[in-house]
C-alpha positions in Angstrom: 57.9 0.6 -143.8 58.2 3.5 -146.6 56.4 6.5 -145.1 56.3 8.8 -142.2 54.5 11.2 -140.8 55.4 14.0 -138.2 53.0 16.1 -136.0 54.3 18.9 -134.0 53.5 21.0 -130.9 54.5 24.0 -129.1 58.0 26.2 -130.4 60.1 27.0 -133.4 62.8 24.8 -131.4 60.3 22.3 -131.7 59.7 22.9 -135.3 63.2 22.8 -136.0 63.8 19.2 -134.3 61.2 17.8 -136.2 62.8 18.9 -139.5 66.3 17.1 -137.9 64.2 13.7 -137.3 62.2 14.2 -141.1 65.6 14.4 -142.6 67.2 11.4 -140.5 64.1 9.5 -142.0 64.4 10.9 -145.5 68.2 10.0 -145.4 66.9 6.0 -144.4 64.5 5.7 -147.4 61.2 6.7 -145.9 58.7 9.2 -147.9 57.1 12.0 -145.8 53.4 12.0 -145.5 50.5 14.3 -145.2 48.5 11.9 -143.6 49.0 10.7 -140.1 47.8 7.2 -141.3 51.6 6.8 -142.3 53.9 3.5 -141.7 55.9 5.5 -139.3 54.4 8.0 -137.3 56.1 10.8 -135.4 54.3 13.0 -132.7 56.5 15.6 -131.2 55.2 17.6 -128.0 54.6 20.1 -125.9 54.5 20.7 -122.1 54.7 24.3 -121.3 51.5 24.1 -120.1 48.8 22.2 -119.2 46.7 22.8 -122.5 49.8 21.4 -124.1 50.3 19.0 -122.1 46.2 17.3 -123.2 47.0 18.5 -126.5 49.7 16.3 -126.9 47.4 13.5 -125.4 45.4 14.2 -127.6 47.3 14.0 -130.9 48.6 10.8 -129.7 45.8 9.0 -129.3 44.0 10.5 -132.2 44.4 8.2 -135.3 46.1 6.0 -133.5 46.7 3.0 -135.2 48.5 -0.8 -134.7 48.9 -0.6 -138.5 51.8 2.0 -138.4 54.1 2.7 -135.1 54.1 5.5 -133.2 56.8 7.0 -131.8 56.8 10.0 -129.5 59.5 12.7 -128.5 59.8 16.1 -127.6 58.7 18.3 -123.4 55.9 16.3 -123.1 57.5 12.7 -123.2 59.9 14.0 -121.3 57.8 15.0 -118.3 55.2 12.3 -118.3 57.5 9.5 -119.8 55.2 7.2 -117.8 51.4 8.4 -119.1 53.2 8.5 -122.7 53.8 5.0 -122.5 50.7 4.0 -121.2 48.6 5.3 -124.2 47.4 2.6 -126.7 49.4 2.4 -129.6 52.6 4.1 -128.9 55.6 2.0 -129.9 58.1 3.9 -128.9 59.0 6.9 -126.5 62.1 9.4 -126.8 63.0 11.9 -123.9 65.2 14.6 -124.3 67.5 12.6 -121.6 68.1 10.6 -124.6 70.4 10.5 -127.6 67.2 11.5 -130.3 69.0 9.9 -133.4 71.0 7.1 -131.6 67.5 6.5 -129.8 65.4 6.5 -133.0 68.5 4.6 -134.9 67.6 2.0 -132.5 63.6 2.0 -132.7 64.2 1.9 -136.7 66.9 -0.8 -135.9 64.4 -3.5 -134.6 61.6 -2.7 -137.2 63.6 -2.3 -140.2 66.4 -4.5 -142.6 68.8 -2.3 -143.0 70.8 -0.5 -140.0 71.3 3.2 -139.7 74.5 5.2 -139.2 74.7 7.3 -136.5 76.4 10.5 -136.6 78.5 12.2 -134.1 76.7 15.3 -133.6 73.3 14.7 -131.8 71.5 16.1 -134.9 72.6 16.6 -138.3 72.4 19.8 -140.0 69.6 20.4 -142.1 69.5 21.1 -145.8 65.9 22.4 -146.1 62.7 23.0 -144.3 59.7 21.1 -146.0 56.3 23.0 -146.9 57.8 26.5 -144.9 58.7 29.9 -145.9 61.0 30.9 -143.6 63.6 28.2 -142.0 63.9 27.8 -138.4 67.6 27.4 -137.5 68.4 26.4 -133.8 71.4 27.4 -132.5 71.0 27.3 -128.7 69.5 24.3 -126.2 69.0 24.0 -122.4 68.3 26.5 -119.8 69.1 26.9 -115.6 67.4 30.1 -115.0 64.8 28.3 -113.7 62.2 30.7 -113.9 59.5 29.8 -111.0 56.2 29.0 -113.9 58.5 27.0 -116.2 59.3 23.6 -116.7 61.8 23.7 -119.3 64.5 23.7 -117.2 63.5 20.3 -116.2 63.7 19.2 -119.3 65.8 20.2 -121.2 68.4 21.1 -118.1 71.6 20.9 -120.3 72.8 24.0 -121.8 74.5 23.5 -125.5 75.2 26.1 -128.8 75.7 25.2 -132.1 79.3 26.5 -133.4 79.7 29.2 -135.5 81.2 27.0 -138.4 78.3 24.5 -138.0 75.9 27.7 -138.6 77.1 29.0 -141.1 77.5 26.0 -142.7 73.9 25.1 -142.3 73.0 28.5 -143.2 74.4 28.5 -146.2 72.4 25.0 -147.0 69.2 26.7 -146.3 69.9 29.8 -148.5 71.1 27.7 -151.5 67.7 25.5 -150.9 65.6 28.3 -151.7 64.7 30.0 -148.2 65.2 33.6 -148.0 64.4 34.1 -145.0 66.2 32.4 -141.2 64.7 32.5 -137.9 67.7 32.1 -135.6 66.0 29.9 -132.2 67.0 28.3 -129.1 65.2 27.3 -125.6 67.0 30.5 -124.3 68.5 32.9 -127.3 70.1 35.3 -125.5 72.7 32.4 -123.6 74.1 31.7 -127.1 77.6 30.9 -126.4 77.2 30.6 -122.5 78.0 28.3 -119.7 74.9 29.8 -118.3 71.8 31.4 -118.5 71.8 33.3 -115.2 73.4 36.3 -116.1 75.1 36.9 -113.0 77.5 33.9 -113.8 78.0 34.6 -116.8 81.4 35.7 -118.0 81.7 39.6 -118.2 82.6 40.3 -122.0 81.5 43.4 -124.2 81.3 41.4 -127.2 78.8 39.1 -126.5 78.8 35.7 -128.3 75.3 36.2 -130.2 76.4 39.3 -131.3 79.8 37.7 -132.9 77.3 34.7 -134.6 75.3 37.5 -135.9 77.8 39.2 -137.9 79.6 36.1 -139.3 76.2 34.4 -140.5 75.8 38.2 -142.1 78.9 38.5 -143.6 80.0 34.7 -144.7 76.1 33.7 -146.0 76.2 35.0 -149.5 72.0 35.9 -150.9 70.9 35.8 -147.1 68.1 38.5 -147.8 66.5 38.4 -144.2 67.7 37.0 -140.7 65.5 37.5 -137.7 65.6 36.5 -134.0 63.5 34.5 -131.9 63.7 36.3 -129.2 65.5 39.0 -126.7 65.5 40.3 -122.9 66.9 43.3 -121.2 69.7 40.9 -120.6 70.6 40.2 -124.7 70.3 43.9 -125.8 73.7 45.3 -125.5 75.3 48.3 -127.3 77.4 45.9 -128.9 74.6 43.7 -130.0 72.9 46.4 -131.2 75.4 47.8 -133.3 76.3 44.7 -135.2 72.6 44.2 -135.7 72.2 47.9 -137.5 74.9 47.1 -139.4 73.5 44.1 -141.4 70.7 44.8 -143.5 69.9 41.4 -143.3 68.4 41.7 -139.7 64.9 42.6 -140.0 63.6 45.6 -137.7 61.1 42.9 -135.7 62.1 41.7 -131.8 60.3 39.5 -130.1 60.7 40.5 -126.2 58.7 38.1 -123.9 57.7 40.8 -120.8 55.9 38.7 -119.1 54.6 41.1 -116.6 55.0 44.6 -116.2 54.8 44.8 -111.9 58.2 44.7 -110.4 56.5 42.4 -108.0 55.5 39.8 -110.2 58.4 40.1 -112.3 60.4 39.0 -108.9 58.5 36.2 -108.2 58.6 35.0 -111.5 62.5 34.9 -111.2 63.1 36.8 -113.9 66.4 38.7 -114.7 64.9 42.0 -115.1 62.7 44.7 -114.2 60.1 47.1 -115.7 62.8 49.7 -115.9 65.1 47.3 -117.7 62.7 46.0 -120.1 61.2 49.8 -120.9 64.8 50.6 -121.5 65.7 47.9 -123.6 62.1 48.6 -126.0 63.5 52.2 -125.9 67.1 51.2 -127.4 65.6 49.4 -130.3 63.1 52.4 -131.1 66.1 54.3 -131.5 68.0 52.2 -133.5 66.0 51.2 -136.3 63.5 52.6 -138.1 60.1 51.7 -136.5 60.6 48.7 -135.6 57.7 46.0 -134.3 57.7 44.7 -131.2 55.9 41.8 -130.0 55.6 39.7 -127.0 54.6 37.0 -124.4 52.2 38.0 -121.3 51.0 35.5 -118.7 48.0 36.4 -117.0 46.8 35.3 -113.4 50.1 34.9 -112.2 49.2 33.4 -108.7 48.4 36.3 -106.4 48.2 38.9 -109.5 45.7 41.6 -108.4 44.2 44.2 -110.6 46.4 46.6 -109.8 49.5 44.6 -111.1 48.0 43.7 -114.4 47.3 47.2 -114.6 51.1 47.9 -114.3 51.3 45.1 -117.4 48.6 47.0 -119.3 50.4 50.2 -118.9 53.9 49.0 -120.4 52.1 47.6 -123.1 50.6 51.0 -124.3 54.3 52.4 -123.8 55.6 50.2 -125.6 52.7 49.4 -128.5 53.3 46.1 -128.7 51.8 45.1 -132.7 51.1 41.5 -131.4 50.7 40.0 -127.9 51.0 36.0 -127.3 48.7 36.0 -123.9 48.2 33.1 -122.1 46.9 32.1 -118.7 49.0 30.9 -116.1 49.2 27.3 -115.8 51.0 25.2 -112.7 53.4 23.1 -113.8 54.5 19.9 -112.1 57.4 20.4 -109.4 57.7 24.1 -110.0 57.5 27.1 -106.9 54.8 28.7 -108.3 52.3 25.9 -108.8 52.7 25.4 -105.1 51.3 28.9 -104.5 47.6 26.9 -104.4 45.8 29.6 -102.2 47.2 32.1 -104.8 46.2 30.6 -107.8 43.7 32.9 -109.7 40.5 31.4 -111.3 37.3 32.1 -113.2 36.4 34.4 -115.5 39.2 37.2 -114.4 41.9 35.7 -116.3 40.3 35.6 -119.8 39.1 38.9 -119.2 42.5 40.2 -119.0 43.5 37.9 -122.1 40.9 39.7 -123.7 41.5 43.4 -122.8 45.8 42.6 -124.3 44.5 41.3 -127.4 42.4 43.9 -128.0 45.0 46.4 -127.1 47.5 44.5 -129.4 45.0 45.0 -132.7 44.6 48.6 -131.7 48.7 49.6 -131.4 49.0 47.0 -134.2 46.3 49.2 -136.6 47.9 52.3 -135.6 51.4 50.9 -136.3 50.5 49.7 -139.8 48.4 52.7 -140.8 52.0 54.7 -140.4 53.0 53.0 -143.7 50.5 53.5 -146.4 51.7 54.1 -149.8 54.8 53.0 -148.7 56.6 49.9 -150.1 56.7 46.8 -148.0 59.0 43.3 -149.1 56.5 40.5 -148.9 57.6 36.5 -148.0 54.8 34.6 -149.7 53.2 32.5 -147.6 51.1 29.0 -148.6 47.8 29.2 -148.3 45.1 26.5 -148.1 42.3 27.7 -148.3 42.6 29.1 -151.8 42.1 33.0 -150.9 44.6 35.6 -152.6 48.3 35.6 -152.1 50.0 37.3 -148.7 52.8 36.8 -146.3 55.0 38.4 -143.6 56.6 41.8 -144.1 60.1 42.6 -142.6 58.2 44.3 -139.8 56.3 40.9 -139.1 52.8 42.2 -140.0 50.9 40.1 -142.8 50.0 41.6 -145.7 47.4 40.4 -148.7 47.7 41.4 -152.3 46.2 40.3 -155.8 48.4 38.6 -158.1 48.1 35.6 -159.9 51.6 34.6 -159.9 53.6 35.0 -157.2 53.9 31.3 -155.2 54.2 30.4 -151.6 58.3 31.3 -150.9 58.4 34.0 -153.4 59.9 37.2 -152.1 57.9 40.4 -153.9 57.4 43.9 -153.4 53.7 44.9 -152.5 52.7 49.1 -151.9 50.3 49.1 -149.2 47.2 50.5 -150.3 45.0 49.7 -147.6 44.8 48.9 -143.5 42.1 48.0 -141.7 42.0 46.7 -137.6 42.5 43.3 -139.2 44.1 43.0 -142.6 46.4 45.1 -144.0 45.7 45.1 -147.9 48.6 46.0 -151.3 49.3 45.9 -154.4 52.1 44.2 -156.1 54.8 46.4 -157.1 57.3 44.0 -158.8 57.8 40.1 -159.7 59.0 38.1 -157.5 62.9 38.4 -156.8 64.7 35.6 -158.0 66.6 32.8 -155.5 70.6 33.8 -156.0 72.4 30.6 -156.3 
């Protein structure tokens, strides 16, 4: 066996875990391939919803092959352990129940010559992201808020955060590989440092653990250009939070703040730990704190027993808040959740991607008008990589893509572009300097 192949569904926490297993596998002798037709194939899915959950069926049994062995891990192996094993061609199945690396150490074990280590830590740190800009770093696992639509806390029940001495550490690995920008992630950011992520249990402290992580990583991770979050709540957004983060030029001015729905009533059932007063405050705080910052989000819509005048509610936060981007997505019942045995509320039919509709074309609008505010106005660029040959561009500090000619800046470069021009889908520049050079 000499290569592998991993394909990957659903979050940055996701993202990040493959990474962990490509660098397990790199460390045994195997090559990582483009191709799923490798020696060793990896799938890693999803089951947040039901799309996911087919989609994951589907990647697995696509190019499935007895010439290489399959193994697959991640929500949706974990959920349907059973159906996973049942598909033709899959060799081996990992749950998040399970030791990942002791539990691939001993897949590898019975194929291979030559026996694998295992560490201590579940994961090792990781020295580099392969083929991506920015570099995921997870520092959080596990959730008990148990939010009535979600299944995560099935899954992945255990709640764990990476030391601050780990992060850094690892931090510092990704910088001196060349990334210059770090997405901090976790199943639930904000509990960072907590027994818990019901926030009525956990323990009363003005200095908040994420906040603490925040300013070390700033202040001990030397050429760390750009450090943004995953996401926030009412909850996570603390005077003290936001302080350190204005402090540190590092943290970008974009949060991501999943609302989820903007009626009280929905916001209840859902079991979540705020309302639309809380979350209108907390978009406030940040307004006020940094310079124009974006805001984006999550939305579900048909929320069993959602009626028009609730998704109106949603619609109305939205345009107080001017979300630039909106991740909407319909409702989907989950297996042995409350809320997918509310059957006779379930809401189906053409309604739901109507309202999917009407967000995203509300997002492009406050996202035009939001990107319009900075012409002529100087912009630092992350190169992205792009496949399809068209000219360079890549995320701003502000999240927003932007394109611009030049014929030497390379995916991972970090440039100055002037913004010349904005239109309801592209925002266009010009490049101002060559690219900055990695500090080492």
């Amino acid at each position: 066996m000499k290569t592998f192949s991993i394909e990957t569904l659903g979050c940055k926490v996701n993202a990040y875990e493959s990474d962990q297993i490509a660098n397990i596998l790199r460390a045994r002798g195997l090559t990582q391939s483009d191709t799923p037709h490798a020696d060793l194939r990896i799938i890693n899915t999803c089951s947040v919803t039901m799309q996911a959950g087919k989609q994951s069926r589907q990647t697995i049994r696509r190019n499935s092959s007895h010439q290489s062995k399959t193994i697959v891990t991640g929500c949706y192996a974990t959920s349907d352990e059973e159906t996973v094993r049942k598909i033709d061609g899959v060799d081996g199945v990992i749950t998040h129940h399970q030791n990942l690396e002791s539990e691939l150490t001993r897949l590898l074990d019975s194929w291979l010559t030559e026996p694998l280590a295992v560490s201590r830590r579940p994961l090792p740190l990781l020295n580099d992201h392969q083929d991506r800009q920015r570099a995921f770093l997870k520092i959080q696992d596990g959730c008990d808020a148990h939010c009535t639509y979600c299944i995560i806390p099935q899954l992945r029940p255990n709640l764990s955060s990476k030391p601050v001495d780990e992060t850094i550490e690892e931090a510092k690995r990704l910088v001196a590989a060349g990334h210059h920008e770090i997405i901090l992630t976790g199943i639930f950011l904000g509990a960072y440092g907590q027994p818990t992520a019901l926030r009525r249990r956990q323990p009363q402290d003005t200095a908040i653990p994420l906040a603490r992580l925040i300013d070390a990583l700033c202040t001990n991770v030397p050429n760390l250009r750009r450090l943004r979050l995953s996401s926030l709540e009412p909850g996570d957004v603390t005077p003290h939070l936001i302080d350190v983060m204005k402090s540190h030029q590092q943290v970008v001015p974009h949060f991501h703040l999943p609302l989820q729905s903007g009626s009280d009533h929905l916001l209840h059932k859902m079991n979540r730990q705020y309302t639309r007063t809380d979350f209108l405050k907390m978009a406030d705080q940040l307004n006020e704190s940094f310079d124009r910052p974006a805001l984006t989000t999550d939305i579900i819509t048909g929320f069993p027993g959602e009626t028009d005048e609730e998704f109106q509610q949603t619609l109305d936060v939205v345009n107080q808040v001017k979300f630039i981007h909106i991740h909407a997505f319909p409702f989907s019942p989950r297996p042995k959740t409350a809320a997918a045995r509310w059957t006779k509320d379930f809401i189906r039919g053409p309604v739901v991607n109507e309202r999917i509709q009407h967000l995203t074309t509300l997002a492009q609008s406050h996202s035009h008008t939001f990107r319009t505010q900075f012409l002529t106005q100087t912009a630092e660029v992350l190169v992205e990589k792009s496949n399809d040959g068209s000219i360079p561009h890549g995320r701003s500090e502000r999240y927003f893509d932007i394109h611009f000619d030049s014929e030497s800046a390379k995916a991972g470069d970090l440039v100055k572009v002037r913004i010349e021009r904005v239109t309801p889908t592209r925002t266009h520049g010009t490049l101002v300097n060559r690219p900055l050079p990695i500090l080492v």
